[in-house]
TORLO-852290 format. One record per residue (C-alpha): x, y, z; residue number from 1. Coordinates in Angstrom, 3 decimals, padded with zeros to 6 digits. Layout:
c1 X	c2 Y	c3 Z	i NUM $
...
END
This chain:
c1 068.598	c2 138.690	c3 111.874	i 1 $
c1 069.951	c2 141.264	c3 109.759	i 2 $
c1 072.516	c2 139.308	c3 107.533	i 3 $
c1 074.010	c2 142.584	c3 106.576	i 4 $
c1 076.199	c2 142.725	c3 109.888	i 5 $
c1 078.294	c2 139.839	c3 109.187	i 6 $
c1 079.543	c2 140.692	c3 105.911	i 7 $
c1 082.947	c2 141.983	c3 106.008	i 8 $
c1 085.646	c2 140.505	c3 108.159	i 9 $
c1 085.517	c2 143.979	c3 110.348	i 10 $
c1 081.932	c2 143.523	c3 110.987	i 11 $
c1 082.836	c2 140.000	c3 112.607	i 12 $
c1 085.365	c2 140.864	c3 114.277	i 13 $
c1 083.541	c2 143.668	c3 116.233	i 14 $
c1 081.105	c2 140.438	c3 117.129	i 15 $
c1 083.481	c2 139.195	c3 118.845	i 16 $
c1 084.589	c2 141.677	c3 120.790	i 17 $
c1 081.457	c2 142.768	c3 121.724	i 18 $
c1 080.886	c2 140.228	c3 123.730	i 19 $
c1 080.098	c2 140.872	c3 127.568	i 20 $
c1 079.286	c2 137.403	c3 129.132	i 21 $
c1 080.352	c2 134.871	c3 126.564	i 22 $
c1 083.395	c2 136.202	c3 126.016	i 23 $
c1 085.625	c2 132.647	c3 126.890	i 24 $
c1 083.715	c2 130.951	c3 124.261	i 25 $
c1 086.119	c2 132.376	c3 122.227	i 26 $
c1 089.621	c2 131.574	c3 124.598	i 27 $
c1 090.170	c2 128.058	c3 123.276	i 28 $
c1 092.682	c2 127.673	c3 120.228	i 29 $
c1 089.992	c2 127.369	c3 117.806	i 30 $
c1 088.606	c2 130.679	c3 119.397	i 31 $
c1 091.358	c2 132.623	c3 119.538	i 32 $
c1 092.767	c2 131.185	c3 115.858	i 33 $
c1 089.442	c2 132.855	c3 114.309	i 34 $
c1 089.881	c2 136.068	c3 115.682	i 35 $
c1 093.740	c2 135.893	c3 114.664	i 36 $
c1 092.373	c2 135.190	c3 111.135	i 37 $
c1 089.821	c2 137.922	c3 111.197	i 38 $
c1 092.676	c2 141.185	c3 112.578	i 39 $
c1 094.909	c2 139.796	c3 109.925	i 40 $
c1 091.732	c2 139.888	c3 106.614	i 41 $
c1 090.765	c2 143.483	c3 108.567	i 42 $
c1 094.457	c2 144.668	c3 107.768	i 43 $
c1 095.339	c2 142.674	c3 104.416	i 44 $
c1 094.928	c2 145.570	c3 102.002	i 45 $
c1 097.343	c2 147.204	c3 103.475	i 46 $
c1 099.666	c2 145.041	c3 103.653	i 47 $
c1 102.387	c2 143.623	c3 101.427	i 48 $
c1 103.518	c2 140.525	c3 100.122	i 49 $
c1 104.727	c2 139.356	c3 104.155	i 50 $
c1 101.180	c2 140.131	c3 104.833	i 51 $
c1 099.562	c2 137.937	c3 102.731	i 52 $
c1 101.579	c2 135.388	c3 103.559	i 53 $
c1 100.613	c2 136.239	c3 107.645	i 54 $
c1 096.616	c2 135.435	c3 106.367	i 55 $
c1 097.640	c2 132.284	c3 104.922	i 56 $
c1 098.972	c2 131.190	c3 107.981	i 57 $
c1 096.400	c2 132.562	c3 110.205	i 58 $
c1 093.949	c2 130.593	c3 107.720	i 59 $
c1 096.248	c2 127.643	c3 108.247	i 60 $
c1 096.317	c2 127.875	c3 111.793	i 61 $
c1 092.415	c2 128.340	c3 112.137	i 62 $
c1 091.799	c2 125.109	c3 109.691	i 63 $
c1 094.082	c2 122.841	c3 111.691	i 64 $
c1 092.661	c2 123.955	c3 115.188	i 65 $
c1 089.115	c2 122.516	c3 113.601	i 66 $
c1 090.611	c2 119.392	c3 112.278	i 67 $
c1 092.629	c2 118.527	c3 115.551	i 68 $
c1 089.327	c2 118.846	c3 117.257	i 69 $
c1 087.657	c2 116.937	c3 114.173	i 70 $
c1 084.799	c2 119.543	c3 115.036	i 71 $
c1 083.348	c2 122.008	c3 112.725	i 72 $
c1 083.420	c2 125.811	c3 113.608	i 73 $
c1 079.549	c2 125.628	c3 114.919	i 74 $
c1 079.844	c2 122.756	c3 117.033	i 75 $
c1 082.882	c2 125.096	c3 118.326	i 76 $
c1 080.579	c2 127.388	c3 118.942	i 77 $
c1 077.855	c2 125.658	c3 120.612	i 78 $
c1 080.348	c2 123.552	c3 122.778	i 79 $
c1 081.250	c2 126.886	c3 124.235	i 80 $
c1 077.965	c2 128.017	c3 124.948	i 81 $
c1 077.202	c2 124.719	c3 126.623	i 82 $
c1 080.151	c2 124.654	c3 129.247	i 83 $
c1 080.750	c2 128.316	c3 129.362	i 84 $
c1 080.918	c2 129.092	c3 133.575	i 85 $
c1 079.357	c2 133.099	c3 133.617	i 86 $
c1 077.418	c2 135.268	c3 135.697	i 87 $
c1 073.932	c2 133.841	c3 133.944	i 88 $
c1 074.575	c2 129.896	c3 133.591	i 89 $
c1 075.748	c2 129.851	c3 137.016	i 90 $
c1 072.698	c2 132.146	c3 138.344	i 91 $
c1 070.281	c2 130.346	c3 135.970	i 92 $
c1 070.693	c2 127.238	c3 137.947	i 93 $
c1 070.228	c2 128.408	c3 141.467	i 94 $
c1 067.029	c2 131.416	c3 140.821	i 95 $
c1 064.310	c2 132.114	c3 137.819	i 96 $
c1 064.820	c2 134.026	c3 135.117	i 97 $
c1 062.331	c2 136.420	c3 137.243	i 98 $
c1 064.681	c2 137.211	c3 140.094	i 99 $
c1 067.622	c2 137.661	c3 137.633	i 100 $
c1 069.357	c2 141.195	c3 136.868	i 101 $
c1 067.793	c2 143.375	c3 133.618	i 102 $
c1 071.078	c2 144.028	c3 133.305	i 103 $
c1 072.443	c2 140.653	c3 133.075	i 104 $
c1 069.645	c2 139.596	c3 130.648	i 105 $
c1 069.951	c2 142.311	c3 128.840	i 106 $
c1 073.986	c2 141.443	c3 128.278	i 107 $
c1 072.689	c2 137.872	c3 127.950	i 108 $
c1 070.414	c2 138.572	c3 125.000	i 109 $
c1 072.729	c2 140.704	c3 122.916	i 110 $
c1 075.689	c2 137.980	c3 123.108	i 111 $
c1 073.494	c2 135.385	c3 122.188	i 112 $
c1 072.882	c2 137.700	c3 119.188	i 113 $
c1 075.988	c2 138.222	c3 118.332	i 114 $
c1 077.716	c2 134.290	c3 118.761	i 115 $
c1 074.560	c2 133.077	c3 116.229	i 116 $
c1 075.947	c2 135.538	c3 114.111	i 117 $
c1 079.263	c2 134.325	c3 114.240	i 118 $
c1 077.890	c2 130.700	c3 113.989	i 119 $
c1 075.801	c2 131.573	c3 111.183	i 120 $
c1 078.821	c2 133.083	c3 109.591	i 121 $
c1 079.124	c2 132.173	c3 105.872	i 122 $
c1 082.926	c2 129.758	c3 105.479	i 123 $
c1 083.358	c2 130.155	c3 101.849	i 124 $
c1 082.979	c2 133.472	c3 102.498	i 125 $
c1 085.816	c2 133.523	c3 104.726	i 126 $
c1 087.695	c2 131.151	c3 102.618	i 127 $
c1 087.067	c2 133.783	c3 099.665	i 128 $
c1 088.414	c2 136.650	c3 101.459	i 129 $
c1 091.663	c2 135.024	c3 101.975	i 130 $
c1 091.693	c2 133.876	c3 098.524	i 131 $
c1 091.620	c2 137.631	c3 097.378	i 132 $
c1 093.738	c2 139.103	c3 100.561	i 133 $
c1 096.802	c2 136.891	c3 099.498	i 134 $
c1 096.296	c2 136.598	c3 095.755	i 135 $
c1 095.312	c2 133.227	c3 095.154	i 136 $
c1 094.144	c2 131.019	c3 092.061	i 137 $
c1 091.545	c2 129.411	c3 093.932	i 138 $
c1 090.052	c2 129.490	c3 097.341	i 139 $
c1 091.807	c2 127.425	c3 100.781	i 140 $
c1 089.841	c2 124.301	c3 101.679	i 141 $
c1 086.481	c2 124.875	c3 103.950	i 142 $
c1 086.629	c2 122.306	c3 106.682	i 143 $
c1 083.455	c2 120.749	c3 107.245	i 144 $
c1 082.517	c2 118.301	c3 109.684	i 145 $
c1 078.841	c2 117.891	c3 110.960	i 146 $
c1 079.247	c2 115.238	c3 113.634	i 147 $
c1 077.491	c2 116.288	c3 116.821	i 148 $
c1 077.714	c2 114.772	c3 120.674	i 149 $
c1 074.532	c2 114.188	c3 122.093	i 150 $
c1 074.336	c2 116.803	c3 124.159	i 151 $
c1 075.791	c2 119.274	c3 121.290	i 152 $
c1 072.832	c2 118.045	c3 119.093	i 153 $
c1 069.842	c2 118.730	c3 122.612	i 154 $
c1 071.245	c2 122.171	c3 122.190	i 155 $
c1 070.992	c2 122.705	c3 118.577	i 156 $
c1 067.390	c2 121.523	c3 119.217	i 157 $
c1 067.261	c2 123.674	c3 122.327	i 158 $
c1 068.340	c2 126.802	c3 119.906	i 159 $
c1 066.398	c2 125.840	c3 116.906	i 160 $
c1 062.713	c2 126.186	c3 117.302	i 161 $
c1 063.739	c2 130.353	c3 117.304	i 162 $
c1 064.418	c2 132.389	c3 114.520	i 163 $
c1 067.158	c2 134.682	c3 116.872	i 164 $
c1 069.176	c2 133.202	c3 119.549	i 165 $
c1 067.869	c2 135.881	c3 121.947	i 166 $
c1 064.187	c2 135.323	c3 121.721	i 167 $
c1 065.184	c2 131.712	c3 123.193	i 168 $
c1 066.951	c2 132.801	c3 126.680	i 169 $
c1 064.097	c2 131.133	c3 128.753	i 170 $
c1 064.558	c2 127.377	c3 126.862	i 171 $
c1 068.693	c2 128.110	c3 126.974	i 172 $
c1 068.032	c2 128.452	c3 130.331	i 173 $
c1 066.162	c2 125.346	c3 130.789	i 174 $
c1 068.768	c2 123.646	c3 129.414	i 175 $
c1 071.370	c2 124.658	c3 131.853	i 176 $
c1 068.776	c2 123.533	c3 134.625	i 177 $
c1 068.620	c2 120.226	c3 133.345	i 178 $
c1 072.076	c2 119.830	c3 132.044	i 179 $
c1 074.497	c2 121.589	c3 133.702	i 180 $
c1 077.145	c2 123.715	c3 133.500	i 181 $
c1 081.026	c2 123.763	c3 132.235	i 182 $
c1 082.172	c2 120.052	c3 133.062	i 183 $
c1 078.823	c2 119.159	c3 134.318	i 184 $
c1 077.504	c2 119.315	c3 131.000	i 185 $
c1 080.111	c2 117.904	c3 129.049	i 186 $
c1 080.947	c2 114.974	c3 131.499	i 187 $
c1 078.338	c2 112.839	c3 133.714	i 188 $
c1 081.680	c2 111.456	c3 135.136	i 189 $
c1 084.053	c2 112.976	c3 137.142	i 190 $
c1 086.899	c2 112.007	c3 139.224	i 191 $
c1 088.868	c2 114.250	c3 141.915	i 192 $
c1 092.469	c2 114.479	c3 141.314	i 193 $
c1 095.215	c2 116.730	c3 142.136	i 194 $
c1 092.758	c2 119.018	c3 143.511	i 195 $
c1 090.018	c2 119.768	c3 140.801	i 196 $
c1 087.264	c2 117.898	c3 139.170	i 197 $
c1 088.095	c2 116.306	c3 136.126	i 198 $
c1 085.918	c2 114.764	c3 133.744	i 199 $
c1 086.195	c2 110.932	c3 132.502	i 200 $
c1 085.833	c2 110.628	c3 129.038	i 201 $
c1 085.207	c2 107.224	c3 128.490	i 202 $
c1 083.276	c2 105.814	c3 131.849	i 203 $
c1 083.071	c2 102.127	c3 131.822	i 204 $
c1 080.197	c2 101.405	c3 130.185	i 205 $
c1 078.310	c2 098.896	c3 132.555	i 206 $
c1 075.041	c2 099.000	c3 132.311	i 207 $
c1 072.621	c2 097.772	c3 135.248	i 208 $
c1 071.108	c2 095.200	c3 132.896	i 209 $
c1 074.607	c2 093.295	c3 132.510	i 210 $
c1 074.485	c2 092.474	c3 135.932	i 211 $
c1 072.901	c2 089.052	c3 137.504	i 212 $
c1 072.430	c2 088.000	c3 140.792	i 213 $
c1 072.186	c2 090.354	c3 144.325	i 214 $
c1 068.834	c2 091.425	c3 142.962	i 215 $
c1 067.651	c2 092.743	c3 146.202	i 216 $
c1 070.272	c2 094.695	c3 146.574	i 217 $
c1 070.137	c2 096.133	c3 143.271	i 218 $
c1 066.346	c2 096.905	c3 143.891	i 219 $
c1 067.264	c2 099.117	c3 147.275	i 220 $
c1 070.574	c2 100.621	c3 145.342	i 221 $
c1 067.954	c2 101.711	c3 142.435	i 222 $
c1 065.307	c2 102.746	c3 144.885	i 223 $
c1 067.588	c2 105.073	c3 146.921	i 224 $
c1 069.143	c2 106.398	c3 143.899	i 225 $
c1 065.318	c2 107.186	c3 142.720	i 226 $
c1 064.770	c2 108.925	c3 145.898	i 227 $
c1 067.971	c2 111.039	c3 145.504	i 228 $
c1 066.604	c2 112.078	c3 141.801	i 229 $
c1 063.079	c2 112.843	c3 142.986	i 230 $
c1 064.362	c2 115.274	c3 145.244	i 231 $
c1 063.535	c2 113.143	c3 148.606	i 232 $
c1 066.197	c2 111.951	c3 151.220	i 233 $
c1 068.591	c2 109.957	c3 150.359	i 234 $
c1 070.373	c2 107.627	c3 152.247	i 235 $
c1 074.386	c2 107.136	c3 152.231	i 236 $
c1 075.296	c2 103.343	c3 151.073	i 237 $
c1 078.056	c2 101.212	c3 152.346	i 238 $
c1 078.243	c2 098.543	c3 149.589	i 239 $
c1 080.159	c2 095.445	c3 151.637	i 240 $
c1 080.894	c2 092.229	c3 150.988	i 241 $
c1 083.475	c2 089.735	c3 148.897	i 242 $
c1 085.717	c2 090.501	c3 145.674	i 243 $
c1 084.149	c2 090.380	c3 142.586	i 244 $
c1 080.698	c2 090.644	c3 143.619	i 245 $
c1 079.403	c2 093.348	c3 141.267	i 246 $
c1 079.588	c2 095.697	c3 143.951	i 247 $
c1 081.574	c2 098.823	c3 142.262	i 248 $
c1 079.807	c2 097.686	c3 138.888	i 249 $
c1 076.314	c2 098.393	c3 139.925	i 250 $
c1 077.245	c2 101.777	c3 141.653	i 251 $
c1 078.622	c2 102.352	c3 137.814	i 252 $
c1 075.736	c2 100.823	c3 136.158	i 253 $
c1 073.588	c2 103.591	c3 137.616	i 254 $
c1 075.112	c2 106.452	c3 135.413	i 255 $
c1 073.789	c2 104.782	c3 132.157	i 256 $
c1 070.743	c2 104.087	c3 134.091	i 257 $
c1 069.623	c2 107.770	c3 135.526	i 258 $
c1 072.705	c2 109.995	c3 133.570	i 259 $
c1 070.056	c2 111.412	c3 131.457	i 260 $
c1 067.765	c2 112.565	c3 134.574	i 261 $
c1 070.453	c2 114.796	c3 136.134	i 262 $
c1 073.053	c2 112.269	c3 138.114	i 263 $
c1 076.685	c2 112.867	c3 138.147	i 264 $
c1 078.876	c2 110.400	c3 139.307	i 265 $
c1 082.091	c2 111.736	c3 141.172	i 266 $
c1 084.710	c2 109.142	c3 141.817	i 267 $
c1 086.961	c2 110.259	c3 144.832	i 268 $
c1 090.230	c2 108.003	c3 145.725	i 269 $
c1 090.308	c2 107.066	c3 149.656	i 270 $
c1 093.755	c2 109.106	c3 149.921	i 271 $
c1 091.617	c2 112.510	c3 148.701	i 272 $
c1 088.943	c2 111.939	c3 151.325	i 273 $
c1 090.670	c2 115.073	c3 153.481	i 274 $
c1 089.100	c2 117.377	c3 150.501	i 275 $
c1 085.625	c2 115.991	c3 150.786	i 276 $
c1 084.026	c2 118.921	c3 152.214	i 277 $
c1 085.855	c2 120.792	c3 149.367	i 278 $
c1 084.620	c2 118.847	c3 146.952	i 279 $
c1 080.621	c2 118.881	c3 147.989	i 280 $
c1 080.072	c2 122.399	c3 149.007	i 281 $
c1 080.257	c2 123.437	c3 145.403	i 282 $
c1 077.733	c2 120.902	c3 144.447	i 283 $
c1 075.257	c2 122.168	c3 147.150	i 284 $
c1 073.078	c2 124.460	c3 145.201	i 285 $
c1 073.375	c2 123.241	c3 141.890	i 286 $
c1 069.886	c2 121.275	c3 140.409	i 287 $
c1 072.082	c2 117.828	c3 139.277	i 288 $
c1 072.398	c2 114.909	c3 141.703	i 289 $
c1 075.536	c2 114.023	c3 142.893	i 290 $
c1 076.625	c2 110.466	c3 143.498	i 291 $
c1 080.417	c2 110.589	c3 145.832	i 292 $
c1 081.738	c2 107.265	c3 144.506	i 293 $
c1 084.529	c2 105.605	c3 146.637	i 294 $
c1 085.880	c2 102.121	c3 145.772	i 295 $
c1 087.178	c2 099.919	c3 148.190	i 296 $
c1 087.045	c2 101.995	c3 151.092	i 297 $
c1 089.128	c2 100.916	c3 154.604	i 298 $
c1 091.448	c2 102.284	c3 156.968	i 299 $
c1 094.447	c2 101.430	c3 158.913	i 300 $
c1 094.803	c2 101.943	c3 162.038	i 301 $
c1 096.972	c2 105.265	c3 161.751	i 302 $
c1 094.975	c2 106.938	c3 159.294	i 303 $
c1 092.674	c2 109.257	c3 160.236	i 304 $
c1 090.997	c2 110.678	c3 156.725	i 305 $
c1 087.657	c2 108.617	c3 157.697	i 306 $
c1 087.185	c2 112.046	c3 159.848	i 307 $
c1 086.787	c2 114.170	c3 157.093	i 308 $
c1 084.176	c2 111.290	c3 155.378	i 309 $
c1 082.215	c2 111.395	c3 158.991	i 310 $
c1 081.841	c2 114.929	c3 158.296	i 311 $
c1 080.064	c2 114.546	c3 155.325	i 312 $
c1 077.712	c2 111.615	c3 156.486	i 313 $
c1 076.712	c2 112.656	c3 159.596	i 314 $
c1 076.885	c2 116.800	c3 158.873	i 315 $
c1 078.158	c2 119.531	c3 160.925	i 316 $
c1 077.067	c2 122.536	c3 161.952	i 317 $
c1 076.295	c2 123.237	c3 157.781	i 318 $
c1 073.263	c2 121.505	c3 156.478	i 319 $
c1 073.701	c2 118.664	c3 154.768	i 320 $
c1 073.354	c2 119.308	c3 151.030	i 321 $
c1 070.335	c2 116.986	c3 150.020	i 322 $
c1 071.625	c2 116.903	c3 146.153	i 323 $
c1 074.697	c2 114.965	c3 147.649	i 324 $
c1 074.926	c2 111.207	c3 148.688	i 325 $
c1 077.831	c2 108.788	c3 148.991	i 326 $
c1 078.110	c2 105.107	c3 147.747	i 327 $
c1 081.223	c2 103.412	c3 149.183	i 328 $
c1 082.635	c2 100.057	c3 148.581	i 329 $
c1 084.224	c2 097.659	c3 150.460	i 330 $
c1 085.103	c2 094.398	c3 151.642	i 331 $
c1 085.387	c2 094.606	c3 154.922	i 332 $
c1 082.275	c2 095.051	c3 157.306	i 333 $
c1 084.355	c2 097.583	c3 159.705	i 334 $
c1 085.725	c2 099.790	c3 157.940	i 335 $
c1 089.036	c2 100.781	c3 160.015	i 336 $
c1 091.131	c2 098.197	c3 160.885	i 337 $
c1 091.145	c2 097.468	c3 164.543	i 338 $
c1 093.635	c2 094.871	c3 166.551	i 339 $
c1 093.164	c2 092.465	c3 170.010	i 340 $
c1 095.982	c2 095.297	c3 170.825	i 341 $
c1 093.535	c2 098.017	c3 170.819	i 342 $
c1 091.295	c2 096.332	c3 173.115	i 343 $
c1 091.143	c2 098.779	c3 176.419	i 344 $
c1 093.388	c2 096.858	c3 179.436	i 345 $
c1 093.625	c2 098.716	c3 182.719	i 346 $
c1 097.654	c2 100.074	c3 182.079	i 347 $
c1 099.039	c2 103.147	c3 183.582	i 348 $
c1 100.026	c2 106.044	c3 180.902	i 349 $
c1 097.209	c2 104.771	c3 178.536	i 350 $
c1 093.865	c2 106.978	c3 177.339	i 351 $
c1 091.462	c2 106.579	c3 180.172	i 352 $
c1 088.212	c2 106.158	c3 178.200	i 353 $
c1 090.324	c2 104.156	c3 175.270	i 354 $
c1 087.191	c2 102.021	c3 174.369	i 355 $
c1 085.132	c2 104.697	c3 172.942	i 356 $
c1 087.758	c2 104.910	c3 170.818	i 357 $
c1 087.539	c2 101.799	c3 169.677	i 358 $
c1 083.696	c2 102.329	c3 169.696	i 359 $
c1 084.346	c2 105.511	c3 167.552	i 360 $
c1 086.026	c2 103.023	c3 164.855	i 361 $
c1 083.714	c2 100.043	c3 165.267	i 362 $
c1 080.516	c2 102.081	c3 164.846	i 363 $
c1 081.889	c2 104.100	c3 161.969	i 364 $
c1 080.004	c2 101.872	c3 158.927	i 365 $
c1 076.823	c2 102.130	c3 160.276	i 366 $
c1 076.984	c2 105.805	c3 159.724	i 367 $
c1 075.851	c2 105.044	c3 156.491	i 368 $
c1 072.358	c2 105.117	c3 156.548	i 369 $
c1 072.302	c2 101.582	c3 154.140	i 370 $
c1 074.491	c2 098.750	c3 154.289	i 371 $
c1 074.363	c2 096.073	c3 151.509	i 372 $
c1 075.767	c2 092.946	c3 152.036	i 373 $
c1 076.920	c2 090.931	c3 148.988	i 374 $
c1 078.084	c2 087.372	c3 149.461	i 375 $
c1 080.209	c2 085.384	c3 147.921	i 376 $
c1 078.526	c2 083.708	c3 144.645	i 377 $
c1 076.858	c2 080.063	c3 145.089	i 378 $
c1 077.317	c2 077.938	c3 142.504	i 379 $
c1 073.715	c2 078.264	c3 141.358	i 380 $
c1 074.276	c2 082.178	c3 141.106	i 381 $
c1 077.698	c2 081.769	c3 139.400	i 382 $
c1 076.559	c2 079.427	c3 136.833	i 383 $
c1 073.045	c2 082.063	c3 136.135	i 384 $
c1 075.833	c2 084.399	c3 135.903	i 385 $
c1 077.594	c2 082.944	c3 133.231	i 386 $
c1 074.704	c2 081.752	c3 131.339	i 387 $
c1 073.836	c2 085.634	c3 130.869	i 388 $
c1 076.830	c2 086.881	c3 130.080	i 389 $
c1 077.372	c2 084.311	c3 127.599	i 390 $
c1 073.903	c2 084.615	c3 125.641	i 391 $
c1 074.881	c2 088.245	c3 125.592	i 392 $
c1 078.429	c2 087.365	c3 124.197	i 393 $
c1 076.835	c2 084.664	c3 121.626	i 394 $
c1 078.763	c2 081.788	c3 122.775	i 395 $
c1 078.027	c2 079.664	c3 120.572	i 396 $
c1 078.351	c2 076.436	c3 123.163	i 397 $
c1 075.855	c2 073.746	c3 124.733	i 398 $
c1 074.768	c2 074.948	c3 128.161	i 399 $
c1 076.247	c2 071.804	c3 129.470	i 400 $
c1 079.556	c2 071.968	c3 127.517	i 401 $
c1 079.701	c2 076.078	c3 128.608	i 402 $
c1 078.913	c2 074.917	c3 132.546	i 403 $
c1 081.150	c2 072.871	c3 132.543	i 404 $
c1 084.334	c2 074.539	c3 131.131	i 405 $
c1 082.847	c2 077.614	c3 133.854	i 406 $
c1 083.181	c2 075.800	c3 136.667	i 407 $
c1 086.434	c2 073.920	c3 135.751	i 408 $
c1 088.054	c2 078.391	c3 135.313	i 409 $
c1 086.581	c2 078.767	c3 138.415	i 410 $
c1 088.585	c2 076.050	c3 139.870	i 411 $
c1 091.807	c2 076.734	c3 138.474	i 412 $
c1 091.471	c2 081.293	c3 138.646	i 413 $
c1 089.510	c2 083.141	c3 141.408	i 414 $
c1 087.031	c2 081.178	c3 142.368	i 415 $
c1 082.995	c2 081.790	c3 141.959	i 416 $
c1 082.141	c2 085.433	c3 141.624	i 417 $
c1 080.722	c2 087.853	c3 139.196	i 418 $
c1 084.425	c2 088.955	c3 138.454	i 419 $
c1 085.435	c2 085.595	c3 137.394	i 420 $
c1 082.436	c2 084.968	c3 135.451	i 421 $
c1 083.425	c2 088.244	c3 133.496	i 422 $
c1 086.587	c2 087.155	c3 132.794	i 423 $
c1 085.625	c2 083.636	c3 131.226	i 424 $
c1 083.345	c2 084.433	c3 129.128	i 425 $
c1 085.426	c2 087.497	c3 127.815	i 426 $
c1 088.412	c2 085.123	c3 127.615	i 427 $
c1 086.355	c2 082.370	c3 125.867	i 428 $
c1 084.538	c2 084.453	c3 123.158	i 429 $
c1 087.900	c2 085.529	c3 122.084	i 430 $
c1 089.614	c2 081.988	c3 122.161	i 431 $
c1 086.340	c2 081.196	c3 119.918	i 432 $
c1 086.799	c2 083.463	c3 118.021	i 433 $
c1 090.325	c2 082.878	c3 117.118	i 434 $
END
């Protein structure tokens, strides 16, 4: 690249507003901060002493939008790059780069040009230039902070095996195919709230291998998930069966297991079911794999938001997307409630064919094309349970002296399950401890 273009705070500034597709990378408060900071160096000469006084606290402003973020101004950069939602990420995913616009590649390559020259952009520099635009003794402070997420550091590698930014469209692309877009990229969790996807920061950090007992059911959970990934039919799963069985901690357990392949988990509550078929047409033609995660899943009698779930497990007149399964939880084989009451008797002003309404409800689980059944813990399983848990913990106890204080919490808490196992060995190492 020709180093000459970035050298005056003019020259940047015109990088940055020639931008034609990237142009929200710049929106955010860091983004906008650095431009703020670049109008007011473009205009400090002529300027008086209020002037110089407006760079310092563009400067200011700039510096502390970095250190909130505790992010330096290239992983700014490249974070906006990585979630930015345009005409080319989202295209990218669907087609090749073949069946894409000139045009649009054309725009593509020159922005790419100019945000590495903006990231390559030279901060003592800047720092200098306010130094002399408001008459300093020395230079402002250069924040620095070279800390990368994961994903931030892929892309760096993604970007780094070419000399320009542009020559690399056809590995940036890539990298959209494989990781996503926007909050795709950024989060492999995401819950549905108030609406719009969010994305979980902090998922709980199961991890399949934490988890003892049920193996069978494990095996089919990872199987189908494989199946979903390799781009084959997948089934729907109704997870059933008692409390604190592991159940919702193996359908988590499978982000750390497959996140890195493409799988998204999306965690919808039962009162948003009503927006499923808002929520998984967007996903339809994107290349990640979409797990629709609902926890302890039931109905009463009155509700009727399992309607909008039937939808999306049996299909409608729309294809079912095949990037798209759900993994439900619950501990109740039939999943709407049903009373003796709703039983059909022969009564005048009642609905004629009233039991294939109750059919309607009692058949409703085995829409989903797997049902595991998890039962409640044997002693056997509950004590293997705890015996893992605890060599993972370090307990530092006899096995007979740790079964035995195990079986006398599950006496006096919840009982035998996975759940309480959890909870008395977490509750132990920290007594221990103390």
């Amino acid at each position: 690249m020709d180093a000459s273009i970035a050298t005056s705070p003019h020259s940047l500034l015109c990088q940055a507003a020639s931008l034609l597709i990237y142009q929200s990378v710049l929106d955010g408060e860091v983004g906008l901060a650095f431009l703020e900071l670049l109008q007011t160096l473009c205009h400090a000469e002529q300027t008086d002493a209020t002037g110089r006084l407006d760079c310092l606290r563009a400067y200011s402003r700039w510096f502390k939008s970095l250190a909130s973020r505790n992010q330096s101004w290239q992983d700014y950069l490249l974070t906006g790059i990585l979630k930015d939602d345009n005409p080319f990420t989202r295209q990218v995913q669907r087609v090749q780069m073949a069946d894409l616009s000139a045009s649009l590649i054309a725009a593509t390559r020159q922005d790419l040009q100019r945000l590495q020259t903006l990231y390559e952009c030279n901060l003592e520099q800047i720092s200098e230039w306010v130094k002399v635009a408001a008459d300093l003794a020395t230079a402002p402070v250069v924040w620095e902070q070279e800390r990368s997420e994961p994903t931030l550091s892929r892309l760096k590698s993604a970007l780094k095996g070419t000399q320009a930014w542009a020559d690399g469209l056809e590995t940036l692309a890539e990298f959209y195919r494989r990781e996503g877009v926007g909050l795709f990229a950024e989060y492999r969790a995401l819950r549905w709230q108030a609406g719009q996807l969010l994305g979980i920061a902090h998922p709980d950090p199961v991890q399949i291998t934490d988890l003892v007992g049920y193996e069978s059911q494990k095996e089919t959970l990872l199987k189908n998930t494989e199946f979903l990934l390799s781009g084959y039919p997948a089934l729907h799963v109704l997870l059933y069966g008692s409390r604190g069985s592991g159940k919702s901690s193996l359908v988590k357990g499978l982000l750390h297991q497959f996140g890195d392949r493409g799988l998204r988990l999306v965690e919808v509550a039962k009162s948003d079911l009503k927006d499923l078929p808002l929520i998984v047409e967007p996903l339809r033609e994107l290349p990640q794999k979409f797990i629709i995660f609902v926890d302890d899943l039931s109905f009463e009698e009155e509700e009727d938001a399992y309607k909008a779930l039937k939808v999306v497990l049996e299909g409608n007149l729309t294809a079912r997307p095949q990037n798209v399964v759900v993994y439900a939880t619950s501990n109740r084989r039939h999943l709407i409630r049903e009373f003796f009451g709703d039983r059909p008797r022969p009564r005048d002003n009642e609905e004629i064919h009233a039991w294939d309404t109750v059919q309607e409800k009692l058949s409703f689980s085995d829409r989903f094309g797997l049902t595991l059944t998890f039962e409640p813990a044997d002693q056997t399983t509950y004590l293997q349970i705890i015996h893992h848990l605890a060599g993972q913990a370090g307990i530092p106890l006899s096995p007979e002296d740790l079964q035995h204080r195990a079986l006398q919490w599950a006496t006096r808490h919840n009982g035998r399950s996975g759940r309480t196992a959890r909870q008395f060995v977490d509750f132990l190492k920290a007594d221990l401890a103390i």
